[in-house]
PAZAPA-4460 file (N, C-alpha, C; in steps of 0.05 Angstrom, whole numbers, plus 32768, in hexadecimal, padded with zeros to 4 digits):
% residues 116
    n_x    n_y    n_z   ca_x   ca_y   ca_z    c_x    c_y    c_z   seq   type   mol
   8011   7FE8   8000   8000   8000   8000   8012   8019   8000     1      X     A
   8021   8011   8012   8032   8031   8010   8047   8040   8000     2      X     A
   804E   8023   7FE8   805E   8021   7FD7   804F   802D   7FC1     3      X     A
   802F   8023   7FBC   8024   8032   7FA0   801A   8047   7FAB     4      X     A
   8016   8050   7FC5   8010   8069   7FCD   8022   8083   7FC4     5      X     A
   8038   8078   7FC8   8053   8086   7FD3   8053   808E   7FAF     6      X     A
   8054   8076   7F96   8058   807C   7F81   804A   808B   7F72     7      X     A
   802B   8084   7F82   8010   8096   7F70   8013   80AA   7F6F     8      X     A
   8020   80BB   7F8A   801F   80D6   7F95   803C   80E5   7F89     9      X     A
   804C   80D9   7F81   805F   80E9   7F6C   8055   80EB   7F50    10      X     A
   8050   80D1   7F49   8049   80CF   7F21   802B   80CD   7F23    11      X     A
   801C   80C7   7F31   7FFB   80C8   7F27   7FFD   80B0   7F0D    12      X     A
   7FE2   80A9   7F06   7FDF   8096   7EF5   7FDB   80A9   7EDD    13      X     A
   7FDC   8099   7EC9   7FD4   80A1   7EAE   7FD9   808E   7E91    14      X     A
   7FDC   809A   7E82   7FD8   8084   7E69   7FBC   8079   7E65    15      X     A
   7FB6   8078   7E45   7F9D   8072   7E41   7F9C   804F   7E42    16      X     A
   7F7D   804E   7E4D   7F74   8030   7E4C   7F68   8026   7E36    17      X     A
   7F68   8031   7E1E   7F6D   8026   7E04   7F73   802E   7DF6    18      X     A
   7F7D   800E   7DE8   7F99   800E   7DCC   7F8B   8027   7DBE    19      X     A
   7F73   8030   7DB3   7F68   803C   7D9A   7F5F   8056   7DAA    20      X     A
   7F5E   805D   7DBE   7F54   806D   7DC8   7F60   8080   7DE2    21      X     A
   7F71   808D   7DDF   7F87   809F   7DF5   7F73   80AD   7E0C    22      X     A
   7F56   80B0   7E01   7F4D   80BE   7E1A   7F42   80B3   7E28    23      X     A
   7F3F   80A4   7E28   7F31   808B   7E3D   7F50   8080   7E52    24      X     A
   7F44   808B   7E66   7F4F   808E   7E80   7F3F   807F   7E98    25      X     A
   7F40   806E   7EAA   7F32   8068   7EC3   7F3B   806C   7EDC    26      X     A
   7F39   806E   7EF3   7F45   8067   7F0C   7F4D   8051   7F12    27      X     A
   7F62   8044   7F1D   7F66   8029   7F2C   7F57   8023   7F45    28      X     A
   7F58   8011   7F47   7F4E   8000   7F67   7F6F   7FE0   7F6C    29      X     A
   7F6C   7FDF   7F85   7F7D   7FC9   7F8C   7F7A   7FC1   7FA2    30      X     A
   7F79   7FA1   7F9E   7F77   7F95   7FB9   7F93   7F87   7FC1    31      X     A
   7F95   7F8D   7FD1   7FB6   7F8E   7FE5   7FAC   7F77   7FFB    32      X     A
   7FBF   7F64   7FF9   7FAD   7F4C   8013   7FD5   7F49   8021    33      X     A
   7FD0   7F3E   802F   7FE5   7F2D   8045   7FD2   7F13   8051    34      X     A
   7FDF   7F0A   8066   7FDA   7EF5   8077   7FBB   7F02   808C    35      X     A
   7FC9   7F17   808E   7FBA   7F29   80AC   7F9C   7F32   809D    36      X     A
   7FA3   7F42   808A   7F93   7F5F   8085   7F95   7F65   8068    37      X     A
   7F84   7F70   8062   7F80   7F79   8043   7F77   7F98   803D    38      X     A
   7F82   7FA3   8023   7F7A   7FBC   8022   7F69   7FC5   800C    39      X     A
   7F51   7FD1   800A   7F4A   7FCE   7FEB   7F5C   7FF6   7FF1    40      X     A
   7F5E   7FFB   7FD5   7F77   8014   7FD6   7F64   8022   7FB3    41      X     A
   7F52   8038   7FB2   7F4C   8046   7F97   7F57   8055   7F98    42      X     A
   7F5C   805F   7F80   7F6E   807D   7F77   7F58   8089   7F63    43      X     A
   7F63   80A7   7F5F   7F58   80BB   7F4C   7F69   80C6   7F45    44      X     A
   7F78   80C6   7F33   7F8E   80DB   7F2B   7FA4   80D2   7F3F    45      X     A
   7FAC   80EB   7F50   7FCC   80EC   7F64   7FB3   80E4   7F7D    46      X     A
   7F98   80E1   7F7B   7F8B   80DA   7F97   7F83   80C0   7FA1    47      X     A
   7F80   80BC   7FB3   7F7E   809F   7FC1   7F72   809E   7FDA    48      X     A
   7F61   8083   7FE0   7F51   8080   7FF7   7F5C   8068   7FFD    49      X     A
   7F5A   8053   8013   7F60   803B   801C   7F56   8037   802D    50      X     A
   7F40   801E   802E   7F33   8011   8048   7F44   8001   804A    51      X     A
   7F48   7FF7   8065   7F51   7FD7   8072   7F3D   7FC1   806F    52      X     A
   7F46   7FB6   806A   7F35   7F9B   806F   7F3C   7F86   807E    53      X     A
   7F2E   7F84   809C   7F3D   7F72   80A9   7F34   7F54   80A6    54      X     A
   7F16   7F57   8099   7EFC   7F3A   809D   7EF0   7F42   808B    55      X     A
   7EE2   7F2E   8080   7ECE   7F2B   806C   7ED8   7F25   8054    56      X     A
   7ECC   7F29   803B   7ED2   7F23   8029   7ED1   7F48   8013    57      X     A
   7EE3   7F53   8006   7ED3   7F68   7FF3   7EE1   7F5B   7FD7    58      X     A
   7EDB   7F70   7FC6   7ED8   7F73   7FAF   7EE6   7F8D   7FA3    59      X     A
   7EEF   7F8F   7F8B   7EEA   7F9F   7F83   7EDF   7FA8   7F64    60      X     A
   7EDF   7FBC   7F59   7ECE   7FC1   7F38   7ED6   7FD0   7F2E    61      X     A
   7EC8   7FDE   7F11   7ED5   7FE9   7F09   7ECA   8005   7F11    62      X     A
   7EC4   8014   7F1B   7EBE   8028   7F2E   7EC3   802C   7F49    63      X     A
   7ECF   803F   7F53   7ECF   804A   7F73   7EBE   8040   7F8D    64      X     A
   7EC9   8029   7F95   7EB2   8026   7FA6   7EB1   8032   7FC2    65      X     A
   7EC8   8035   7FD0   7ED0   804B   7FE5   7EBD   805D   7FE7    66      X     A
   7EA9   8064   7FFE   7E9D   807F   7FFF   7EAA   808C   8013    67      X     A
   7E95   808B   8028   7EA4   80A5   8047   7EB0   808C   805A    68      X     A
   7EBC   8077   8053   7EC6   806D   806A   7EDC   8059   805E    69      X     A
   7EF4   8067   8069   7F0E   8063   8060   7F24   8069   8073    70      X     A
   7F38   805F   8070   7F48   805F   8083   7F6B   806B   8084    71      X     A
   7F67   806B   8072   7F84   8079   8067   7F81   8086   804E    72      X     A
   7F8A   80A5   8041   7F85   80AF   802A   7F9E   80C1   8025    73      X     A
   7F9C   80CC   8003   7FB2   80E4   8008   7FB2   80F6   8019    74      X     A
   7FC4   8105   8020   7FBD   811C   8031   7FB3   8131   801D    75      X     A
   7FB8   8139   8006   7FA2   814C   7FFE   7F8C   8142   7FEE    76      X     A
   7F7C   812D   7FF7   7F64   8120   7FEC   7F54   8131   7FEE    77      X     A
   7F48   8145   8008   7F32   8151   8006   7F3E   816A   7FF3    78      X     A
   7F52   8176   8001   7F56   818B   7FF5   7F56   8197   7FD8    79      X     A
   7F5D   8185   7FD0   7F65   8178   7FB5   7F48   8181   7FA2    80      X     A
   7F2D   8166   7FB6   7F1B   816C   7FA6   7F12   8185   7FAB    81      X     A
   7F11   8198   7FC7   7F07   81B2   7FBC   7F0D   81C6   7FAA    82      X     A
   7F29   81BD   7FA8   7F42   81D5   7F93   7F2C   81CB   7F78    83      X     A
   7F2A   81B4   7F71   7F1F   81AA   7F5A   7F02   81B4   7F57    84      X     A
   7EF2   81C0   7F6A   7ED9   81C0   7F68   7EC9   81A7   7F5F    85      X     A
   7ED6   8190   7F74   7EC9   8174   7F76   7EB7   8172   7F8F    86      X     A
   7EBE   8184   7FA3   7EAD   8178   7FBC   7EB5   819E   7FC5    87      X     A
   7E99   81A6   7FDD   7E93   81BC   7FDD   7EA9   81C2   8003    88      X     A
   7EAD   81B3   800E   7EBC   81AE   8029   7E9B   81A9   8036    89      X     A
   7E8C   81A0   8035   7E79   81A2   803C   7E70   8188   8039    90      X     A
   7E5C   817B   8055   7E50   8161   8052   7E61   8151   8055    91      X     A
   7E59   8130   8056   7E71   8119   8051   7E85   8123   803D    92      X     A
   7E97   810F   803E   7EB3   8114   802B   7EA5   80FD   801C    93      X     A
   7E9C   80EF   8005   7E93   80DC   7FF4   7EA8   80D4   7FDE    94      X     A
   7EBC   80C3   7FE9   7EDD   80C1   7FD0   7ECF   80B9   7FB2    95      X     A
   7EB8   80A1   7FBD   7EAD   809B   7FA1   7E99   80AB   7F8C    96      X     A
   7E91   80BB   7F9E   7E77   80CA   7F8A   7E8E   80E1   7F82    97      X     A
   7EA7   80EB   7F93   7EAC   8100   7F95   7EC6   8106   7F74    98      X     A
   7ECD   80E8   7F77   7EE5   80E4   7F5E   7EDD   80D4   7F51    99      X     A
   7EBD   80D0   7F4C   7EBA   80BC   7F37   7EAF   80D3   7F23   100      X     A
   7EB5   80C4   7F0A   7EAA   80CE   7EEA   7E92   80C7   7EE9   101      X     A
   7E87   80AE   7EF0   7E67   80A1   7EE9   7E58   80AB   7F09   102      X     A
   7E44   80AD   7F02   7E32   80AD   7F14   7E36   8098   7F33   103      X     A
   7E33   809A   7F4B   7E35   8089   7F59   7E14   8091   7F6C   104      X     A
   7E06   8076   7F6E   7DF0   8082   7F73   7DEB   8087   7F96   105      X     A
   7DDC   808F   7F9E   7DCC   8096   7FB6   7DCB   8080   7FC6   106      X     A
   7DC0   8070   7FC3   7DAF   805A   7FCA   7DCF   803F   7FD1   107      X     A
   7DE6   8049   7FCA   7DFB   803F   7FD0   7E0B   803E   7FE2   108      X     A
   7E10   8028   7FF3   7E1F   8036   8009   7E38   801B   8006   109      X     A
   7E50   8028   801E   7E6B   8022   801C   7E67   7FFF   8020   110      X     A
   7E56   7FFB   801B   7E52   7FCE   801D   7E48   7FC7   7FF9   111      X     A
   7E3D   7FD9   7FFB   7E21   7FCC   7FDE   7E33   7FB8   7FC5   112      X     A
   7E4A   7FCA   7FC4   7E57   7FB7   7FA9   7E72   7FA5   7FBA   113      X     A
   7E6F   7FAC   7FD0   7E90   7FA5   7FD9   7E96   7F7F   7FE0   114      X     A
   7E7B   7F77   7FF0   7E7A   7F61   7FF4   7E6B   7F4C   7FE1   115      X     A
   7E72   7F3A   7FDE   7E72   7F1E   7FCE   7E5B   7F10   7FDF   116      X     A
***
């Protein structure tokens, strides 16, 4: 975790995700496991959220599933999105509604897609 953290936050991701098409861009997700503990870890650009996972089972997709409950992030995650006019400093911090491109709906909360 602290190794693609450490890398995201100098170079940020980029390069297009297809051969025929340069502007098609997505965010990553990664699941990070050991013996102990597991991390699901999204990014947006140079930004990043990370839950722990100590039990259960998650998942991940091809969209942000992280909302307001997370455990480790960049340090300029929020800031970041207000400079951006992504989030107003106001209300929950929402990583997934807040740095996603597609719609993330209402009716969704930080379990709905995560568990199997």
């Amino acid at each position: 975790l602290d190794v693609i953290t450490h890398l995201l936050e100098i170079h940020g991701q980029g390069g297009p995700c297809a051969e025929n098409d340069p502007s098609f861009t997505y965010h990553n997700s990664f699941l990070i496991c050991d013996i102990d503990e597991g991390w699901i870890l999204e990014t947006a650009g140079k930004q990043w959220a990370a839950k722990r996972v100590a039990s259960g089972r998650h998942n991940i997709s091809n969209g942000l599933t992280i909302r307001t409950s997370f455990d480790l992030s960049s340090d300029d995650l929020k800031s970041s999105a207000i400079e951006n006019k992504f989030w107003s400093g106001k209300g929950d911090f929402d990583f997934a509604r807040i740095y996603s491109s597609d719609s993330v709906l209402d009716d969704e909360d930080d379990s709905s897609r995560l568990m199997c």
